[in-house]
MDTraj code that builds the backbone (N, CA, C; nanometers):
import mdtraj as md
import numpy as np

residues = "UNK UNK UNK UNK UNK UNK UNK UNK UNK UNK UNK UNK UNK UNK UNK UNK UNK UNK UNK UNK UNK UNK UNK UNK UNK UNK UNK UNK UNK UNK UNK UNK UNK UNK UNK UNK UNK UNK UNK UNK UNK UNK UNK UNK UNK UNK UNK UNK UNK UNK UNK UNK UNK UNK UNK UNK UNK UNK UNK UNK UNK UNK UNK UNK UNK UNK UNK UNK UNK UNK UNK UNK UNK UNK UNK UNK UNK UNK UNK UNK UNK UNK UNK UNK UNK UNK UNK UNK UNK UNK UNK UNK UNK UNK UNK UNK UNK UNK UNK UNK UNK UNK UNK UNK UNK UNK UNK UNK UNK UNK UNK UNK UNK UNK UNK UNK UNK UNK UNK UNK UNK UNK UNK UNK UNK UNK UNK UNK UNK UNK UNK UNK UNK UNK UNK UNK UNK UNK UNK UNK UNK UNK UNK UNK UNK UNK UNK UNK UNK UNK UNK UNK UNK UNK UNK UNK UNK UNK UNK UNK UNK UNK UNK UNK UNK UNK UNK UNK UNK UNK UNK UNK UNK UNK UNK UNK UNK UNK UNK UNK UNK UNK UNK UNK".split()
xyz = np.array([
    [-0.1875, -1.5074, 2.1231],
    [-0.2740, -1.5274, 2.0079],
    [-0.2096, -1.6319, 1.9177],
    [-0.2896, -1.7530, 1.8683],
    [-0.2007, -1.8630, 1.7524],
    [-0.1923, -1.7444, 1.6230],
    [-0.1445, -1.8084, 1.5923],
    [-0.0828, -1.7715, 1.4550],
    [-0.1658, -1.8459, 1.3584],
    [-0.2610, -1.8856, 1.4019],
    [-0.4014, -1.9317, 1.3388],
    [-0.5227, -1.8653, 1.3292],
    [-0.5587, -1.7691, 1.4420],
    [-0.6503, -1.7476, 1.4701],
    [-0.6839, -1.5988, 1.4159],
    [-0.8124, -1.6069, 1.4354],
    [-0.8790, -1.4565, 1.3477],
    [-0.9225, -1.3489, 1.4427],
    [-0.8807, -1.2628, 1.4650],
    [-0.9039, -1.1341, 1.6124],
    [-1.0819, -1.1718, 1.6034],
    [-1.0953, -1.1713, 1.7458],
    [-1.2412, -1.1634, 1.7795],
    [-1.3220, -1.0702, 1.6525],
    [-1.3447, -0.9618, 1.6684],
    [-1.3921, -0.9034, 1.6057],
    [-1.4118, -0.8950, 1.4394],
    [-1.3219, -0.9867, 1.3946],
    [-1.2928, -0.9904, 1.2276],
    [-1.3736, -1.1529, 1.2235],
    [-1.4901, -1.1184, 1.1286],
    [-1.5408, -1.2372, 1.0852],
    [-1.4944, -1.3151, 0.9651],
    [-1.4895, -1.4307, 0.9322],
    [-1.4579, -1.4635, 0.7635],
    [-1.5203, -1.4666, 0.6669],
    [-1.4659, -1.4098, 0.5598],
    [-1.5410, -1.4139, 0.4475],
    [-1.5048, -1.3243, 0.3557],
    [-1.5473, -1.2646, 0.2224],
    [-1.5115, -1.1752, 0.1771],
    [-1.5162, -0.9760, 0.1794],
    [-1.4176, -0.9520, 0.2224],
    [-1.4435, -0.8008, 0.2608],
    [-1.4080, -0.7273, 0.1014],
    [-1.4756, -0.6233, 0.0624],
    [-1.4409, -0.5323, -0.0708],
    [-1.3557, -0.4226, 0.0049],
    [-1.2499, -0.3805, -0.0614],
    [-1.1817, -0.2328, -0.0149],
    [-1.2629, -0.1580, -0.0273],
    [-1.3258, -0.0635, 0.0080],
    [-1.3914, 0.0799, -0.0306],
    [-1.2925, 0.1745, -0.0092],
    [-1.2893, 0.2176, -0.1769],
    [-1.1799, 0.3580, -0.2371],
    [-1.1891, 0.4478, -0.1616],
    [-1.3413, 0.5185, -0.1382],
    [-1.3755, 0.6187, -0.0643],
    [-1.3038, 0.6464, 0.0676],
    [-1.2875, 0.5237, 0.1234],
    [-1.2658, 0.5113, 0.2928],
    [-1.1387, 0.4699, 0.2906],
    [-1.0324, 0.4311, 0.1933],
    [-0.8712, 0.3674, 0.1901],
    [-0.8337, 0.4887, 0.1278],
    [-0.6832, 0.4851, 0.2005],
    [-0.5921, 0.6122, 0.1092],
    [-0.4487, 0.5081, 0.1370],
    [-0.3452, 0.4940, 0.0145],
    [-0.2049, 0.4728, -0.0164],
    [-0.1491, 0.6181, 0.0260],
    [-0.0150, 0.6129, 0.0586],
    [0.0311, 0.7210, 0.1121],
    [0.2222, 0.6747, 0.0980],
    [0.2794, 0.8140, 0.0416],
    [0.4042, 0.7321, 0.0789],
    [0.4827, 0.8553, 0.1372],
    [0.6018, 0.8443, 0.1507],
    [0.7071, 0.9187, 0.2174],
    [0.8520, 0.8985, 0.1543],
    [0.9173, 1.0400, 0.0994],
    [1.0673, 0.9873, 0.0396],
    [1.1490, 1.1332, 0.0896],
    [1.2533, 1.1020, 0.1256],
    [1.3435, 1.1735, 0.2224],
    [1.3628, 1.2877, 0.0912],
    [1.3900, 1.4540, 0.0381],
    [1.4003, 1.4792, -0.0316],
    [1.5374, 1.5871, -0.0123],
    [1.5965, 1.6127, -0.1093],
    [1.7478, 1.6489, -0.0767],
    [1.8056, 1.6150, 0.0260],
    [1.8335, 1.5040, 0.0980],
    [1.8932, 1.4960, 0.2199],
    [1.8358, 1.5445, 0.3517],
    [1.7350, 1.6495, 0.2957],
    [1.6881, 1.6826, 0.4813],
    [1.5659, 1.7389, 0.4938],
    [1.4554, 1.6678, 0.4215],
    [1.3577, 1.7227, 0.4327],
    [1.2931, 1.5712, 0.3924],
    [1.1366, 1.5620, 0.4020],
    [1.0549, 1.4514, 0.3656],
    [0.9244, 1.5196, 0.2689],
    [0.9361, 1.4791, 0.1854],
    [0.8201, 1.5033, 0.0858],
    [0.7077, 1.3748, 0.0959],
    [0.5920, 1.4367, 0.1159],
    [0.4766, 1.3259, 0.1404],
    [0.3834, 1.2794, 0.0082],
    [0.2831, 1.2052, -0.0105],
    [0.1914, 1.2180, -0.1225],
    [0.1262, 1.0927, -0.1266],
    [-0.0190, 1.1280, -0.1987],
    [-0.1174, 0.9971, -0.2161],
    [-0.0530, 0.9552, -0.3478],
    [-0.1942, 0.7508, -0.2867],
    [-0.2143, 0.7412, -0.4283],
    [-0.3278, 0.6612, -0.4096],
    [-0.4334, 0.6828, -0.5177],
    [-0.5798, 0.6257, -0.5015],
    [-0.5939, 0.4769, -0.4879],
    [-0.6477, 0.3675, -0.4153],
    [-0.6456, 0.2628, -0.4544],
    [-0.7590, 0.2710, -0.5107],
    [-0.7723, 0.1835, -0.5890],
    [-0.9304, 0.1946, -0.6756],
    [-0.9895, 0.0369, -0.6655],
    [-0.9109, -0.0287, -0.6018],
    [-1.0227, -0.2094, -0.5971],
    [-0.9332, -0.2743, -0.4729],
    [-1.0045, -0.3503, -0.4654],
    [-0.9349, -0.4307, -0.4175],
    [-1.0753, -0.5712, -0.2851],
    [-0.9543, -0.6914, -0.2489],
    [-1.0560, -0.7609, -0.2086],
    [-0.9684, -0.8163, -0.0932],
    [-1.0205, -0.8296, 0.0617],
    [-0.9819, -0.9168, 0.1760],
    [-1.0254, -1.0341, 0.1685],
    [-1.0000, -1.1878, 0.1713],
    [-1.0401, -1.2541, 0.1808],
    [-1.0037, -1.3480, 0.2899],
    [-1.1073, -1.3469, 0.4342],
    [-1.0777, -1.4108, 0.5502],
    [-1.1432, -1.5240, 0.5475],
    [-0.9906, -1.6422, 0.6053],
    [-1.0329, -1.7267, 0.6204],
    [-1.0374, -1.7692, 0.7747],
    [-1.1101, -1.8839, 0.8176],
    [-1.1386, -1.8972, 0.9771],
    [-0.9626, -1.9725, 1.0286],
    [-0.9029, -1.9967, 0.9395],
    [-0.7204, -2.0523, 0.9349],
    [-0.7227, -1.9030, 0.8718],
    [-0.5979, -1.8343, 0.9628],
    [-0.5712, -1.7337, 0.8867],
    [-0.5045, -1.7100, 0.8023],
    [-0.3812, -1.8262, 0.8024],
    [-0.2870, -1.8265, 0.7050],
    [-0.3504, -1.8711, 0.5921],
    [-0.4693, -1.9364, 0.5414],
    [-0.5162, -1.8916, 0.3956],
    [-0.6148, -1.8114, 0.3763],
    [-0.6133, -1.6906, 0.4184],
    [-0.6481, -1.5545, 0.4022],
    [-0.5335, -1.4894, 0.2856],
    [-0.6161, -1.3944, 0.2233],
    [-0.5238, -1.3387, 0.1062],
    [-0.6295, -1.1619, 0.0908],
    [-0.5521, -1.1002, 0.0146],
    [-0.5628, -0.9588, -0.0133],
    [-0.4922, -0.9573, -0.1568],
    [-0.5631, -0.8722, -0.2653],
    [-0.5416, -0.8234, -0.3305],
    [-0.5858, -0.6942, -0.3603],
    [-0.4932, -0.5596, -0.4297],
    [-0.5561, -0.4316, -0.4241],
    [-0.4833, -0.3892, -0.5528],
    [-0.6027, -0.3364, -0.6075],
    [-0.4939, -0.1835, -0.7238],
    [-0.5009, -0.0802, -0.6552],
    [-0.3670, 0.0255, -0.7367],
    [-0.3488, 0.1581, -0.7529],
    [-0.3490, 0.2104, -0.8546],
    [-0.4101, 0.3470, -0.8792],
    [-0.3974, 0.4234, -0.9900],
    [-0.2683, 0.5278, -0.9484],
    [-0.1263, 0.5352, -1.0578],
    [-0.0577, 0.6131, -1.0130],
    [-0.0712, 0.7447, -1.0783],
    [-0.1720, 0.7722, -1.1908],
    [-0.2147, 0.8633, -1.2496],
    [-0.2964, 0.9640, -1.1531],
    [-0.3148, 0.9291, -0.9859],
    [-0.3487, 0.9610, -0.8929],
    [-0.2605, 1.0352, -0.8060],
    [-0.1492, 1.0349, -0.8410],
    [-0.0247, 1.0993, -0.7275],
    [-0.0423, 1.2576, -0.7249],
    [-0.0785, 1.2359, -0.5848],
    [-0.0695, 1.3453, -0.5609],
    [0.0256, 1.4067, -0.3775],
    [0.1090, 1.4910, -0.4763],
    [0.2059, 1.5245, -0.3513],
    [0.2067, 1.6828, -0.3173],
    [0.0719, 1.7655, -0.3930],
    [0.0147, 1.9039, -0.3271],
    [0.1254, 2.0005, -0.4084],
    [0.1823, 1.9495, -0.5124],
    [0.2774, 2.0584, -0.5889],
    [0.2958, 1.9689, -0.7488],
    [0.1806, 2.0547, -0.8473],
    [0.1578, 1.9963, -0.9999],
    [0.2481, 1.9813, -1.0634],
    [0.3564, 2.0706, -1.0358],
    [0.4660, 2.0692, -1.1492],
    [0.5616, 1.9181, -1.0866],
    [0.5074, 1.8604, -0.9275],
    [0.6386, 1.7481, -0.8884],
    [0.5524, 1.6541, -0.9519],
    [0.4073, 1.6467, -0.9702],
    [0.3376, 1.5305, -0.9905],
    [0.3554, 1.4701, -1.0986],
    [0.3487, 1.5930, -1.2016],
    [0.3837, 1.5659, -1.3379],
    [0.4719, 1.5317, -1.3701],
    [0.6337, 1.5950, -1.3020],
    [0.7546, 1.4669, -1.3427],
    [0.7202, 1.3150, -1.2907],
    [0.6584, 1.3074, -1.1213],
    [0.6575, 1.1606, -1.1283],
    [0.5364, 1.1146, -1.1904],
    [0.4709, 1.1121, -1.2687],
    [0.4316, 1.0791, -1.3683],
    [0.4735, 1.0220, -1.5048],
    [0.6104, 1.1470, -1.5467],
    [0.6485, 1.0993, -1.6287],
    [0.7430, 0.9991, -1.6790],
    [0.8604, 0.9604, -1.7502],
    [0.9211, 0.8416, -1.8152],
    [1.0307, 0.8600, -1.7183],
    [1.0603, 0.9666, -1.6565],
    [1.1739, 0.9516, -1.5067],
    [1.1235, 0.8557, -1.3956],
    [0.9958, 0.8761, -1.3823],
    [0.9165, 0.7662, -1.2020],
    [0.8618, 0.7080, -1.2951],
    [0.7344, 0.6800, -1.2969],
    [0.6206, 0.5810, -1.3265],
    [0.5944, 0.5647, -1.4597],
    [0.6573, 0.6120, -1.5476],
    [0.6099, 0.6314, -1.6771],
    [0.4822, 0.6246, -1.7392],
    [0.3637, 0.6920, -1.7083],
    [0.2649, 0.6596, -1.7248],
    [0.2118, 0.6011, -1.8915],
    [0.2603, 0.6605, -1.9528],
    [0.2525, 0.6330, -2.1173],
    [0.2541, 0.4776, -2.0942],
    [0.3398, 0.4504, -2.0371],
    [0.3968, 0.2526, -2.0591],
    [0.3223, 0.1906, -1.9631],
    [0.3481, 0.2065, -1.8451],
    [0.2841, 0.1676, -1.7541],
    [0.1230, 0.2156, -1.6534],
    [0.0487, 0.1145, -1.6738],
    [-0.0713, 0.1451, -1.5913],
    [-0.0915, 0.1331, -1.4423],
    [-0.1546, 0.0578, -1.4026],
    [-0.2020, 0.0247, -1.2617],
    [-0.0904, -0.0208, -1.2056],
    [-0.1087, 0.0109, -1.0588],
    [0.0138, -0.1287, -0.9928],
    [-0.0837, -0.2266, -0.8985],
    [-0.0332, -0.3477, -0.8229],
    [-0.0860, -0.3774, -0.7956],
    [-0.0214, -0.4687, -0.6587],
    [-0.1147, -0.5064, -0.5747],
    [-0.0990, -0.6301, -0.4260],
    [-0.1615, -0.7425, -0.4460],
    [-0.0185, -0.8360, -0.4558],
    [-0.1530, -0.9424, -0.4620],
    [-0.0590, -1.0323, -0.3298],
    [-0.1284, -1.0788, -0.1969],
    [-0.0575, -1.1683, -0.1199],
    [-0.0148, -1.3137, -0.1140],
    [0.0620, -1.3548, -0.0903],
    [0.1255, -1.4579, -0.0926],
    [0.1281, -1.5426, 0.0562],
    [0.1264, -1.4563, 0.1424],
    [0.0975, -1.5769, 0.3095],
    [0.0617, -1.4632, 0.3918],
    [-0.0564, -1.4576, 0.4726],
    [-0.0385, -1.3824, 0.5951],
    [0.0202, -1.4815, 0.7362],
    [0.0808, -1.3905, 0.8039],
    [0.0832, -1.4819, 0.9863],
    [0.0650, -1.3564, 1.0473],
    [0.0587, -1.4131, 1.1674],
    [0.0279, -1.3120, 1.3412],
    [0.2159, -1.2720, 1.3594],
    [0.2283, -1.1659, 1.4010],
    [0.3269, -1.1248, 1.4501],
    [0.3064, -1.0604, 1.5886],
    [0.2418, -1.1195, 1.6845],
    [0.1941, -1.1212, 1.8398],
    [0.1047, -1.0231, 1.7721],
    [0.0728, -0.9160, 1.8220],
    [-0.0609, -0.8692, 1.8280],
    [-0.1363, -0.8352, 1.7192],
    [-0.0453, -0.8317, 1.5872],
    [-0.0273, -0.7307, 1.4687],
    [-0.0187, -0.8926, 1.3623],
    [-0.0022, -0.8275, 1.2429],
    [0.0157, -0.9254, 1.1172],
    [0.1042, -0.8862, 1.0470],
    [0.1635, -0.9663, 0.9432],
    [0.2501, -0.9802, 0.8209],
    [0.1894, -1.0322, 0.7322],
    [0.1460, -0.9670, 0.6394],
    [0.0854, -0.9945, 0.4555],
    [0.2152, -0.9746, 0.3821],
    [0.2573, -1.0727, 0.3259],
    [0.3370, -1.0885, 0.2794],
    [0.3049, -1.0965, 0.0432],
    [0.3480, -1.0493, 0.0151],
    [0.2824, -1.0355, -0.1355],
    [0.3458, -1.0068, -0.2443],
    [0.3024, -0.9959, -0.3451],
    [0.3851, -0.9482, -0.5110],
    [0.3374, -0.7992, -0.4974],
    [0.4327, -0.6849, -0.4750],
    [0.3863, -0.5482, -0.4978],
    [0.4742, -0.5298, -0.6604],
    [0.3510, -0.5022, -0.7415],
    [0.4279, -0.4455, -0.9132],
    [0.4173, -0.3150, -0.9037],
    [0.4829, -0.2584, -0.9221],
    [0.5131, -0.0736, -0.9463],
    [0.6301, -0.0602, -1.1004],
    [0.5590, -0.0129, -1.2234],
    [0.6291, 0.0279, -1.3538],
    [0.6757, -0.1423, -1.3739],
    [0.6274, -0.2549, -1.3695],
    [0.5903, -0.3744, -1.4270],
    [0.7126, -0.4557, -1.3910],
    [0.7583, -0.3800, -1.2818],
    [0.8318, -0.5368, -1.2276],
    [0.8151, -0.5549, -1.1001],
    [0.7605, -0.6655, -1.0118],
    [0.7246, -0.7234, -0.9126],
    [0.8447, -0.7974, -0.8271],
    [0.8142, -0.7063, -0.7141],
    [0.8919, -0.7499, -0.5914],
    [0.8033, -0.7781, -0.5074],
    [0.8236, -0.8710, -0.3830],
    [0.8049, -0.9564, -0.2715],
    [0.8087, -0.8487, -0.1368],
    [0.7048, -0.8045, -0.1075],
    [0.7041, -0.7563, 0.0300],
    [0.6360, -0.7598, 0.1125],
    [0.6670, -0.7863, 0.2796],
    [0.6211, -0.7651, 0.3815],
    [0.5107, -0.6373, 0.4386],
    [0.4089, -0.6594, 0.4417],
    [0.3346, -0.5250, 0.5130],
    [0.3330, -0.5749, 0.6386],
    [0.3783, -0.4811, 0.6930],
    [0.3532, -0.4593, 0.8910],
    [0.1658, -0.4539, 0.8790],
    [0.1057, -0.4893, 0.9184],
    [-0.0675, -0.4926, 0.9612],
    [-0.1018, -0.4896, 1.0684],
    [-0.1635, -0.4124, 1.1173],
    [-0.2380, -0.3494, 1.2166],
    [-0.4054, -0.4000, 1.2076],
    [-0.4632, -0.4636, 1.2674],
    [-0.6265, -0.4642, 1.2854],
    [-0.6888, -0.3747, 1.3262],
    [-0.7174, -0.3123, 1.2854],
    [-0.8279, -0.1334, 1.3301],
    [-0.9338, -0.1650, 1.3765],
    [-1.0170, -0.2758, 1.4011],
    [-1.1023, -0.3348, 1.4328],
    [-1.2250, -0.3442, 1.3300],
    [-1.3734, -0.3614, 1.3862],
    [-1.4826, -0.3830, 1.3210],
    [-1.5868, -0.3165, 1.3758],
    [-1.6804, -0.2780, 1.2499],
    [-1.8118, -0.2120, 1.2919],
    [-1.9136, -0.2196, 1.2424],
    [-2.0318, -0.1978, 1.2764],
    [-2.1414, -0.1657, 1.1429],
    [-2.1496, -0.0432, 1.0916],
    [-2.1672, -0.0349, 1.0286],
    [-2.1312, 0.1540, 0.9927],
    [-2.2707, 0.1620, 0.9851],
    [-2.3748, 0.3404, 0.9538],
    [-2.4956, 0.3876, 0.9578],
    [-2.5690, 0.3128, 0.8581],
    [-2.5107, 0.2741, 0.7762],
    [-2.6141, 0.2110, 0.6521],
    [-2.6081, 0.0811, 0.6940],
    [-2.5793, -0.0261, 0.7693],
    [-2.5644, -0.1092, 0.8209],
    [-2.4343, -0.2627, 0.7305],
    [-2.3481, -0.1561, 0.7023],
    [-2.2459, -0.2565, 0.6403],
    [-2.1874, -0.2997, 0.7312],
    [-2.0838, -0.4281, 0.7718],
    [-1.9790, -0.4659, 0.8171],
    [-1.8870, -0.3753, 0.7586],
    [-1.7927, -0.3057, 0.8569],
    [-1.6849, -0.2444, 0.8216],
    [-1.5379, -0.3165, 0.9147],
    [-1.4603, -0.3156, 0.8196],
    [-1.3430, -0.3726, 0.8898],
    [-1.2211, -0.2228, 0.8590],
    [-1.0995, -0.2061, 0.9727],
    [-1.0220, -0.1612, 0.9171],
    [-0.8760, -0.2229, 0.9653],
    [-0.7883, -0.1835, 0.8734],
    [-0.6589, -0.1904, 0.8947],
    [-0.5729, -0.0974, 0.8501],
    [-0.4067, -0.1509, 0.9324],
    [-0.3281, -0.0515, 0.8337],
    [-0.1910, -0.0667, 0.8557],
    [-0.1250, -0.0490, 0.7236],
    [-0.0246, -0.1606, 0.7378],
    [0.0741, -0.0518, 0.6646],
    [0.2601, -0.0543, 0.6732],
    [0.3196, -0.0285, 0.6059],
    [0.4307, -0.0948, 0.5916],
    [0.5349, -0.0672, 0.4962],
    [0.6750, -0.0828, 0.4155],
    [0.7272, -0.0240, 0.3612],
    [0.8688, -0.0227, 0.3623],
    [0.9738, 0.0509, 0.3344],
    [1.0336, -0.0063, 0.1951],
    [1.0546, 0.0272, 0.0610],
    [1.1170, 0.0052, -0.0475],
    [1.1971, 0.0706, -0.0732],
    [1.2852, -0.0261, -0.1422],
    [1.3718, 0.0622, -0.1988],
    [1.3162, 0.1271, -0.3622],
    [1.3057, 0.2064, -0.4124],
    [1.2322, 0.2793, -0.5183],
    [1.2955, 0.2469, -0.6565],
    [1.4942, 0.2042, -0.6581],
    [1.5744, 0.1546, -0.7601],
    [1.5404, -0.0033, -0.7490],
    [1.5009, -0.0892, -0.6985],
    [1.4733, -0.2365, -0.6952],
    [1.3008, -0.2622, -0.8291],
    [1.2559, -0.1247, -0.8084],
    [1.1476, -0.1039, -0.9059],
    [1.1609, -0.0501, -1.0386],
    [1.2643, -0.0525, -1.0960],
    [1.3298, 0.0041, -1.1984],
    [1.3197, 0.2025, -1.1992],
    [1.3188, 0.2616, -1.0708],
    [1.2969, 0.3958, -1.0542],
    [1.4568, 0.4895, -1.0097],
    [1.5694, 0.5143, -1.0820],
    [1.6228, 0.5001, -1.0864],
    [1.6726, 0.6756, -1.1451],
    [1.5558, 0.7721, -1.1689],
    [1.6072, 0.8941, -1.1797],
    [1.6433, 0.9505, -1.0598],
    [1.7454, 1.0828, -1.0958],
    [1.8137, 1.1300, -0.9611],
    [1.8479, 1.2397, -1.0203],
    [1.9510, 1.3364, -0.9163],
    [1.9970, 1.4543, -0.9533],
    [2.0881, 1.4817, -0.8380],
    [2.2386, 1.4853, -0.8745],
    [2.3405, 1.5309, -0.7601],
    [2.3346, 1.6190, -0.7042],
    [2.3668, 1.6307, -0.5787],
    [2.3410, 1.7783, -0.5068],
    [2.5391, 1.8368, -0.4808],
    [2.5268, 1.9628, -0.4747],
    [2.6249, 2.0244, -0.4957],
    [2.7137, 2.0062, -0.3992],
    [2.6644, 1.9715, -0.2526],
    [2.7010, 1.9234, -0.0930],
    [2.6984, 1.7934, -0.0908],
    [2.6933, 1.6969, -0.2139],
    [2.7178, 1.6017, -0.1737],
    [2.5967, 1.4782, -0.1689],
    [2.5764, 1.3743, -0.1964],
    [2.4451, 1.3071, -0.2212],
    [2.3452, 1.3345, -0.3080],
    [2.2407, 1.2941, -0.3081],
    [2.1495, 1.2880, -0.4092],
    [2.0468, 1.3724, -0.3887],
    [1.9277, 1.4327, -0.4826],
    [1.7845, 1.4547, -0.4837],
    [1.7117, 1.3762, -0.4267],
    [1.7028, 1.2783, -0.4346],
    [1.5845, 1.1829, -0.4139],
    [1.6245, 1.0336, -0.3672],
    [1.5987, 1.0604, -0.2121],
    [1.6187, 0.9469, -0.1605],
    [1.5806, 0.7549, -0.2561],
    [1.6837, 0.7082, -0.2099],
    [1.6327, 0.5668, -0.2455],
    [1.5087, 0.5017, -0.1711],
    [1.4984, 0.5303, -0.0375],
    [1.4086, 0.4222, 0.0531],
    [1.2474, 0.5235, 0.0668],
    [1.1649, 0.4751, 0.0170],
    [1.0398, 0.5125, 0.0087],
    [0.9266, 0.4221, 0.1076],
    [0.8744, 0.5294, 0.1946],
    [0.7669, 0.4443, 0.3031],
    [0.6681, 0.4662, 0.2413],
    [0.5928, 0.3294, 0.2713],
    [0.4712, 0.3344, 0.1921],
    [0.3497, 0.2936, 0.3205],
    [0.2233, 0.4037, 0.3552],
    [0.1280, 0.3582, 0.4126],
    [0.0322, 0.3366, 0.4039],
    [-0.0409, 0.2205, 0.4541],
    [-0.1972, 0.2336, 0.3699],
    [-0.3214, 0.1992, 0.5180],
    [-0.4417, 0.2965, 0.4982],
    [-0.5289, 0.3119, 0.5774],
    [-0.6366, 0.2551, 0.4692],
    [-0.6813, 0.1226, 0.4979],
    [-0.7620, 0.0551, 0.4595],
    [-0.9334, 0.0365, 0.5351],
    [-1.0284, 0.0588, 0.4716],
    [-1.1660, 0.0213, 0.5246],
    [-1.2473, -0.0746, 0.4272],
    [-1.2826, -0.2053, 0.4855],
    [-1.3057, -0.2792, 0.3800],
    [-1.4672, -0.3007, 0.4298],
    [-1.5271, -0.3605, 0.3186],
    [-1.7025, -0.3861, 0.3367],
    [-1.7208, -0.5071, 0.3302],
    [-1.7960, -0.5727, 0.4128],
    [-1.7861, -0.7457, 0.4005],
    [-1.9037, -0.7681, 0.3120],
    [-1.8780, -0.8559, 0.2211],
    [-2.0178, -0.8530, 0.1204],
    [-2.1251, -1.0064, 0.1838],
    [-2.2401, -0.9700, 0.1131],
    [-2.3196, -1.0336, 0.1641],
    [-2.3534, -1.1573, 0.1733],
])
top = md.Topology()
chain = top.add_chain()
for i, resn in enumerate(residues, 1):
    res = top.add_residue(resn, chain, resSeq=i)
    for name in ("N", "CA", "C"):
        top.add_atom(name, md.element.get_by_symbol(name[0]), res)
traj = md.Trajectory(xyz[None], top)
């Protein structure tokens, strides 16, 4: 496949994220030996394919006032002025900077802001392919992830453990199952 070209099935033009059909998702190792999981809503976002793929671009928000990791009392600390500080900080956001082909798969490469400082990262991308869905939209999907470090984002609370190491891992996986709508 060039490193130009657009998978059969993906037409160009502008695709909308649909919230409904995308979920953010992350993963952080918790006391040393366990993995704690949890959402986070995206609420916008836009694909924009071009027939050159490398000027194709993606941009998406998150609401982190959305985290949810299935236990209220963890949500509410990361919520508060320890993770995300919600008081200070609002939305985060994707905005890309270059896609290429990585043989079968892609690299979106972009500004991810989380608590208002912006780092540079790689998403692994996957093409999920294309469809018309029942109401007769173009549906596209993908799905892509990355690994952060969570202190490079100014996130930097913790708690020693008595055996040695920390509460809360540094390296946080982040996944996202995207379905986008091609507009008309």
């Amino acid at each position: 496949m060039s490193t130009t070209t657009l998978p059969t099935a993906l037409t160009a033009g502008t695709w909308t994220i649909d919230p409904s059909h995308t979920e953010a998702s992350f993963t952080v190792r918790h006391a040393g030996i366990s993995k704690v999981r949890g959402t986070v809503a995206v609420t916008s976002g836009t694909i924009t394919v071009a027939e050159d793929l490398t000027l194709s671009g993606v941009t998406a928000a998150l609401d982190p006032s959305t985290i949810n990791t299935g236990d209220a009392g963890r949500d509410g600390h990361l919520k508060s002025a320890d993770f995300f500080d919600l008081e200070k900080f609002g939305e985060w956001t994707f905005a890309s900077t270059a896609v290429r082909a990585d043989g079968e798969d892609y690299v979106v490469t972009g500004d991810l802001t989380i608590n208002g400082v912006t780092k540079s990262v790689d998403l692994a991308t996957e093409f999920g392919g294309a469809a018309t869905d029942p109401f007769g939209n173009q549906r596209a999907g993908f799905s892509s992830s990355v690994t952060i470090s969570r202190k490079e984002f100014g996130i930097t609370w913790n708690a020693a453990l008595e055996a040695g190491g920390v509460l809360v891992s540094d390296k946080v996986v982040i996944n996202l199952e995207v379905s986008a709508i091609k507009a008309a």
